[in-house]
Each structure stands twice: as C-alpha cells, then as structure tokens.
C-alpha positions in Angstrom: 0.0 0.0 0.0 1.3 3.7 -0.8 2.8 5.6 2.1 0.5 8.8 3.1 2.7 11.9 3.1 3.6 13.6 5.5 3.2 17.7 3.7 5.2 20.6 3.6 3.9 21.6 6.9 5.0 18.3 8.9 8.5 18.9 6.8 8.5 22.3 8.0 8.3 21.3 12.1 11.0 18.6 11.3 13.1 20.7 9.7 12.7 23.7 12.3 13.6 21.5 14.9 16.5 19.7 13.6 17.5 23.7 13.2 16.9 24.3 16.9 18.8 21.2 17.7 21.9 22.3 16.7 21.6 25.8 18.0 20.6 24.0 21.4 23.8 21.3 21.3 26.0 24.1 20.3 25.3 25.7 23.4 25.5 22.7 25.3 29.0 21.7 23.8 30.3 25.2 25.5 28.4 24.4 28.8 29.7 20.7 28.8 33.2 20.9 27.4 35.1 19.9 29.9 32.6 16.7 30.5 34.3 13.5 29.1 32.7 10.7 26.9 33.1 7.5 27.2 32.2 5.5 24.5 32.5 2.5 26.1 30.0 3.4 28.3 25.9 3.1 26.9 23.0 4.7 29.3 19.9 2.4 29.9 16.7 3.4 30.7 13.5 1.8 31.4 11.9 0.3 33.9 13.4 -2.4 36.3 11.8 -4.9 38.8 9.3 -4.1 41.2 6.9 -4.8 40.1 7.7 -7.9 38.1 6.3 -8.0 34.9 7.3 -8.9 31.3 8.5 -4.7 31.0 10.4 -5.1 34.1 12.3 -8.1 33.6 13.4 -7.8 30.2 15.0 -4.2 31.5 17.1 -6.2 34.4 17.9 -8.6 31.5 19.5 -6.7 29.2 21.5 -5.2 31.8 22.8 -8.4 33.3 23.9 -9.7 29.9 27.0 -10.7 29.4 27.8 -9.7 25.7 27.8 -5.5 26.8 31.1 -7.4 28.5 32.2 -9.4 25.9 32.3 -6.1 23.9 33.5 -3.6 25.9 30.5 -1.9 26.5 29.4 -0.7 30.3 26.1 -0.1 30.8 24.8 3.3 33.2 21.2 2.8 34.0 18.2 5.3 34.9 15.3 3.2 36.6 12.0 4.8 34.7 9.8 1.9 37.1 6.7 3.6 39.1 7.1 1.6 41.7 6.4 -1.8 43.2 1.9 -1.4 42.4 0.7 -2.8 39.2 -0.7 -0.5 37.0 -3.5 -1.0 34.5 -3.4 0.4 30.8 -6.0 3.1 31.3 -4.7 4.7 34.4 -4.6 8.7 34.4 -1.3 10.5 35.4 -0.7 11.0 38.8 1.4 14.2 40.3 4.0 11.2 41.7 4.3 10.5 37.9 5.6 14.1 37.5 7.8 13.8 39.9 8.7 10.5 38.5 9.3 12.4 35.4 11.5 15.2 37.3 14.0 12.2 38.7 14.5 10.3 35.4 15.6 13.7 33.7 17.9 15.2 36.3 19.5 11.5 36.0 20.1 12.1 32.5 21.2 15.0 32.7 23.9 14.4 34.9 24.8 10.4 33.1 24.7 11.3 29.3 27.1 13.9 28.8 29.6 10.5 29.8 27.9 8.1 27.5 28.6 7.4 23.7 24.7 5.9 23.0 21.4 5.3 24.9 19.3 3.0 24.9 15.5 3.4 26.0 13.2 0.8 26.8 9.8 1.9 27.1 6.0 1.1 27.0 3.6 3.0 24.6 2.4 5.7 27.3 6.3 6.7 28.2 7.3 7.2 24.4 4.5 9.6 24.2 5.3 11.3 27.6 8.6 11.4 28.5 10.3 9.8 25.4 10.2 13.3 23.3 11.9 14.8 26.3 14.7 12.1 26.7 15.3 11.5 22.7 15.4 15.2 22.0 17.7 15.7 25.1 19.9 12.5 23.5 20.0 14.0 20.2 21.0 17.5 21.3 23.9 16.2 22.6 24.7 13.7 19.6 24.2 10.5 21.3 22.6 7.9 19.1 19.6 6.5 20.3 17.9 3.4 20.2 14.1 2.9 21.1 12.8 -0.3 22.3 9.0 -0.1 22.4 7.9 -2.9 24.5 3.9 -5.2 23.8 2.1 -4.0 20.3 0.0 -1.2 21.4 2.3 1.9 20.0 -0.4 2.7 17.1 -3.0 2.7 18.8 -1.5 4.9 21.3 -0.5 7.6 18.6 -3.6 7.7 16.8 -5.4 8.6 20.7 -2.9 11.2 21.4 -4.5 14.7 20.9 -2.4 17.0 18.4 0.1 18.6 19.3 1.6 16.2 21.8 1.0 13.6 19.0 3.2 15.4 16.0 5.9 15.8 19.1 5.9 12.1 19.7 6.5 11.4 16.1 9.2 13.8 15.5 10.8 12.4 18.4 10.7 9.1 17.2 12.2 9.7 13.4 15.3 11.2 15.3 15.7 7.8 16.7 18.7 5.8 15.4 16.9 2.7 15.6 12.9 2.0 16.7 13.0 -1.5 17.5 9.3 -3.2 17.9 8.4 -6.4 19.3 6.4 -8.0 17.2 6.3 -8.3 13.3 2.8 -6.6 12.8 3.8 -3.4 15.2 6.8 -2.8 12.5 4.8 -3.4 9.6 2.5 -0.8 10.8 4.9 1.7 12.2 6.4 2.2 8.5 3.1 1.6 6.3 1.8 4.5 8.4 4.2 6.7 6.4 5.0 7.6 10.7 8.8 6.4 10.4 11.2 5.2 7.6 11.7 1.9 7.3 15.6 1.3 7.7 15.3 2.7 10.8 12.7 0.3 12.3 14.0 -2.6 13.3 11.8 -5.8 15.0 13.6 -6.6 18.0 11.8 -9.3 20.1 11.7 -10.8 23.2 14.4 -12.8 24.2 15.3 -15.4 27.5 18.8 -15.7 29.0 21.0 -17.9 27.8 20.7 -20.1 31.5 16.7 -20.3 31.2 17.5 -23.1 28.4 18.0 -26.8 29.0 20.0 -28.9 27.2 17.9 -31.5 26.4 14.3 -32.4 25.6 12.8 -34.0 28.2 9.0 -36.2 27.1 6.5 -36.0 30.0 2.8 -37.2 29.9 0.0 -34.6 30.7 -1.8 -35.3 34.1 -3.7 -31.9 34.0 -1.0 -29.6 35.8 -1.7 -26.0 34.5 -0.2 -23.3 35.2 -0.5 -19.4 34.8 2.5 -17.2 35.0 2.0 -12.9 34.9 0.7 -10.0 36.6 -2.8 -10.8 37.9 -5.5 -8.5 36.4 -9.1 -9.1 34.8 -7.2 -8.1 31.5 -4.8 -11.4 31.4 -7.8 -13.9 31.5 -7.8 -15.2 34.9 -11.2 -15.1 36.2 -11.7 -17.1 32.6 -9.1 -19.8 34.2 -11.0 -19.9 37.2 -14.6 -20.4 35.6 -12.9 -22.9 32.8 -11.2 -25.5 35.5 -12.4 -23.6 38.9 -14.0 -27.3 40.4 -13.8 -29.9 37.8 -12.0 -32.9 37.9 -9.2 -33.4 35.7 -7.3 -30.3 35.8 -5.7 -27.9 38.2 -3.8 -24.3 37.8 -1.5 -22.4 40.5 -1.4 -19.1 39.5 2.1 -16.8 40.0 2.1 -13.1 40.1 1.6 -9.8 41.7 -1.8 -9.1 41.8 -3.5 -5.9 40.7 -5.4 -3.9 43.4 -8.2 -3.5 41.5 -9.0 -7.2 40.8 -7.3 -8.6 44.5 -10.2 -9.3 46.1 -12.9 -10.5 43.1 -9.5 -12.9 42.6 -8.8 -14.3 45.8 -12.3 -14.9 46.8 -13.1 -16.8 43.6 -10.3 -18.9 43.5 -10.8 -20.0 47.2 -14.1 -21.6 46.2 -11.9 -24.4 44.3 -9.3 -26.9 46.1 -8.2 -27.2 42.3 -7.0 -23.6 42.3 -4.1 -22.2 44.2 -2.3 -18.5 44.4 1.6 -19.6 44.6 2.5 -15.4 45.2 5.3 -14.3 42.8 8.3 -16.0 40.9 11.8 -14.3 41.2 12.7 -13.2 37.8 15.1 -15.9 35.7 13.2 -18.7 37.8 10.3 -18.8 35.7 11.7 -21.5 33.0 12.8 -24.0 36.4 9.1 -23.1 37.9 6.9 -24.0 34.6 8.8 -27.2 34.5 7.1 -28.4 37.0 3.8 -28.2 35.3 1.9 -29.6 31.9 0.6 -26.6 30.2 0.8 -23.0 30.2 -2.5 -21.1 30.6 -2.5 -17.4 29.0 -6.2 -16.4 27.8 -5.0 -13.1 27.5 -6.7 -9.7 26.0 -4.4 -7.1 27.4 -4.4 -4.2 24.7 -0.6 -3.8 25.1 0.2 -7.6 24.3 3.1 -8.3 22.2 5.3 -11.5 21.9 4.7 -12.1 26.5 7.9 -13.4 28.3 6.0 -15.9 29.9 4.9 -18.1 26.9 8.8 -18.4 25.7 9.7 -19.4 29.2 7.0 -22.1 29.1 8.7 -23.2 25.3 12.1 -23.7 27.2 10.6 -25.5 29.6 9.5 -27.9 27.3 5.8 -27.7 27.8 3.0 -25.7 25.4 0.4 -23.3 25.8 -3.1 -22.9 25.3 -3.3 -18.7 24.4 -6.4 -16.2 22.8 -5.4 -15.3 19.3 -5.1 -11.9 20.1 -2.7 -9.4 18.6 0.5 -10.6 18.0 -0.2 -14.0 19.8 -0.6 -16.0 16.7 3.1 -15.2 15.7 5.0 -17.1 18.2 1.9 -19.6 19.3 1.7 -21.8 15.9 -1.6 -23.2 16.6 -1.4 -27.2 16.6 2.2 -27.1 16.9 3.3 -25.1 20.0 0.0 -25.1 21.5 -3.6 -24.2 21.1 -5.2 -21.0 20.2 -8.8 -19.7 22.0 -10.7 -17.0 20.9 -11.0 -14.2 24.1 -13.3 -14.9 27.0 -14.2 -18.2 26.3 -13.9 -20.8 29.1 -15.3 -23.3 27.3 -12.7 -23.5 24.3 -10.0 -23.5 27.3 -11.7 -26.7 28.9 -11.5 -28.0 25.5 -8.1 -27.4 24.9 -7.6 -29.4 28.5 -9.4 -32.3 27.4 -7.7 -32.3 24.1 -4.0 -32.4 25.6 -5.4 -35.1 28.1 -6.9 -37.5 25.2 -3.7 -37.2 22.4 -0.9 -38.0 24.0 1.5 -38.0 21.0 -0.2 -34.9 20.0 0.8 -33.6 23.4 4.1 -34.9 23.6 4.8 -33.3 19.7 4.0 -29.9 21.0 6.1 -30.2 24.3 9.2 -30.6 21.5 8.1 -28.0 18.9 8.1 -25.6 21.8 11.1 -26.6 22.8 13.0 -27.0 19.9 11.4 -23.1 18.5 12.3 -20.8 21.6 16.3 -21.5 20.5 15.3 -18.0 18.1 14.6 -16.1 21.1 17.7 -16.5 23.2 19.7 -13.9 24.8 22.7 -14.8 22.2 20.4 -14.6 19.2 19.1 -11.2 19.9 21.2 -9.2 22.2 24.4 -11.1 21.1 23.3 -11.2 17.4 21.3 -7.9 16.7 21.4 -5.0 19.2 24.6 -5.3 20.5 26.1 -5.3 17.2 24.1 -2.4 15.6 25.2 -0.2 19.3 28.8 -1.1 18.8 28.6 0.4 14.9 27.0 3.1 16.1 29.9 4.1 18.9 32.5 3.7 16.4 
C-alpha cells in the first residue's frame, strides 16, 4: 500500500527542529566541554523490577547480559519503574508521575554527557510522555539513540494522542537511530503509516537468557497440571481460568504473580471456592523457566491491549511444555496453533476446557508440541538477539 505523506507543513516542524537542535547542542558543547565521553560506556533506561512484569524483567535482562562485557561496552542505568503497584493500561497520570518524570531527567542529565549511546526501553504511554523529552535531550547532545517499544499497542497509542503532543511524539521518534518493535505486525504498521522510515525500524523481540534453556528435551505425559505465570489482572484472562477449570475434575492451575489492586479481592475470593485452584505469590525473575517445569501446560487467555510476543509463553517453550493462548494481537506469531500449543478465541472458558481435554486424550499430540516448543524458543535467546542484533548495531553506532 502507498505511504501517506507527511506535507510541507510536517516537513516544515522537522526541519525547524532539527535547526533548533543544533543551535541547542552548540550551546551545550560550550556548557559541557570539559565533561568526558566515554564511548564504552551506553545509558539504559527503562523500567526495572518491582513490580515484576514482562517490562520489568526484560529491562534487568538486558542489563545483566553478558555480551555489553564481551564487547566492551558498560552499561549506566536510569530506573523509569513507578514503583512496586501494578498498574493498569487506562490509568490517568498521577502528580507522583511528575515527579517520577522530574528524577529520570535530572538523572540524565547528569549520566549522558559521559555516554557514547542510549538506549531506552519503554512502554507506549512513556514514548509519548517522556520519550520526546529524553530522545530530544539524546539527540542534542549527539548520542545515538535506540528505542525499544515494548507489547504492540504503539499505534493505537499515537492515533489517541491529541495534536500537538501527538506530531511531538513522532518527530521524536524519526530522530531515533533505531525504533525496535516487538512484534512483526507493530513494525509493519509503524512504516506503512508513512510515521517512520523503514531502515530505521527494526523488529527486536523478546528474548530469554542464555541459563533459562536446557540442554535436552525432556517427554512427560500430561496429568492436568496448569499453570498461569504474569501479573494478575481481569485483562490477562484469569477469572476465565477460574470459571474454565475452577471445580472440575481433571485439571488444576496455581497461579504466580503480583496481583492488581483492583482485581485482589474479586481474585482471591473466587479462586478460594476451588481446592483445584491455588495462588503460589510471585516467581523471582530468571526462575520462571525451572518453575513452569514443574507443570503440563501454560495457561494465558489473554486480551491485554498492550500484548506483544509475553515473556511468559517463551519461558513455558524452554521448559519444554505448550500453551493454550487467545489469538489476540500478535499471539498468533510465536503460538503456531497445533504445533506449540492451542489457540482460543478471548473470553471463552469453554474453548480452554477444551483445549484441557484435548491435551489429556492425544498423548502424542501432546508430547509433539512439548518438542516443537522446545525446539522453536532456540530463536529467542539472549545470544540470538542481544548477542546477534542490538549489540552489534550499538557497537557500529559508537564507532
């Protein structure tokens, strides 16, 4: 499909701020001129655990990963997390989230002048807060930058943001040395929006650490052992768990993961009706692979908006077992239905009791997914992506 320009006018912002930019850096070069860059050193920001979520985890990941090492690189962090509460998509901006705000930029402001590159790793509601502030602030003083948008709700986000905090976001984002997005159909839509160019966008995905993999397949039977690994909210399909399996024989699920104030008590009351049901509390993050191990099948009947490729279904592949996950949003990419597990549509308890029986009746079927899963999360390890993509494309970008 053809690309929608942009028009003079939109070309006329860009080009008055890339003209402001370099009055701006000019004066910062005589402010910070004695300040020394390292460019072995890279600034990361985004959110780190608590709370522990597929956002926060991936953060600490990349920071513990030892390829920045292998290649010289040292990583300075900036911790953009709000704290240890879950939060739900639709929550309004608080006056702590100012302040919030008011931290992660003084931070910068005293860590980048000593840094060669940055990289930011961010949901959809930061890039269009903060992330203008940051990537302008980045680019004034030269620093390439490379934006990691995490789940697959970015569009959507940009085409709710009022004008002219919308245009603001979208400049901010073509200064961007790279745009990485998770998932293939947030990158496809990125660029066919005509919103940024296409060498610059970049799918980056998910990816596990290099220890969360064993070394060899091991064949277990399925005795009904489910298990559901994520932040606890209406949102990720729990109460559909519950009413699927909540009291029938056959199948049981333990459920790990902060919960969400909101939903707490709705959630703990309905799954105390059920000696089949159980709330385990929270997983420490890189124990998630050893944990789901332990069980038969993931459960993930997810229709969170922001969903894009979730942590918790690759950690479930490298333990060797499948999923049964909604085809919603970028679900169907990684979750081959049939082959790595079984797709439901959203809300539908009965499809998941299906699924149940299914895996119970056909044991090879069963045992064929456990290896498929297996066998297909080797593509998201740490080496493949951090080791084989980003790290790389950083390292060109310091020389």
């Amino acid at each position: 499909m053809p690309i929608p320009q942009r028009g003079r006018e939109g070309e006329e912002r860009e080009s008055h701020l890339k003209y402001a930019l370099i009055v701006a850096r000019m004066a910062l070069v005589c402010q910070y001129g004695g300040t020394q860059m390292n460019n072995k050193h890279v600034l990361l920001i985004g959110p780190f655990p608590p709370p522990i979520g597929g956002d926060t985890v991936l953060t600490l990941n990349v920071s513990r990963s030892k390829y920045w090492g292998d290649h010289g690189i040292t990583l300075n962090c900036i911790n953009t997390s709000a704290g240890d509460r879950v939060r739900s998509l639709d929550e309004k901006l608080t006056s702590g989230d100012l302040m919030r705000g008011i931290r992660i930029f003084f931070e910068l402001a005293m860590k980048l002048p000593r840094c060669g590159a940055v990289l930011l790793w961010a949901n959809n509601r930061f890039i269009v807060t903060m992330g203008p502030v940051i990537m302008a602030w980045s680019r004034l003083f030269g620093r390439p930058i490379f934006v990691k948008v995490f789940g697959a709700y970015l569009a959507r986000r940009i085409r709710r943001t009022p004008q002219p905090a919308r245009q603001l976001a979208l400049t901010a984002l073509r200064t961007a040395t790279r745009v990485y997005p998770e998932t293939h159909a947030l990158t496809h839509e990125l660029v066919e929006e005509g919103w940024l160019p296409a060498p610059r966008v970049f799918m980056l995905p998910n990816f596990l650490p290099d220890g969360s993999f064993a070394e060899t397949f091991t064949a277990k039977r399925f005795s009904g052992r489910c298990v559901f690994f994520g932040q606890i909210k209406r949102e990720k399909g729990v109460f559909d768990i519950i009413e699927a399996i909540g009291g029938r024989e056959g199948a049981a699920c333990d459920f790990y993961g902060p919960v969400l104030d909101r939903d707490r008590n709705d959630f703990l009351a309905s799954i105390s009706r059920f000696p089949n049901l159980s709330y385990k509390g929270t997983v420490e993050p890189g124990a998630v692979s050893r944990a789901a191990a332990a069980y038969d099948v993931l459960l993930l009947p997810t229709y969170h908006d922001s969903e894009g490729y979730p942590a918790v279904i690759l950690e479930a592949y490298a333990a060797g077992i499948p999923v049964v996950a909604t085809n919603w949003l970028s679900i169907p990419e990684i979750v081959e239905d049939g082959v790595r597990g079984i797709l439901v549509p959203v809300k539908a308890p009965e499809r998941i009791r299906e699924a149940i029986r299914r895996f119970a009746s056909d044991e090879h079927l069963y045992e064929s997914m456990c290896r498929n899963a297996f066998e297909y999360v080797r593509l998201f390890s740490e080496g493949a992506v951090l080791g084989g993509i980003l790290i790389p494309q950083v390292t060109r970008a310091l020389r």
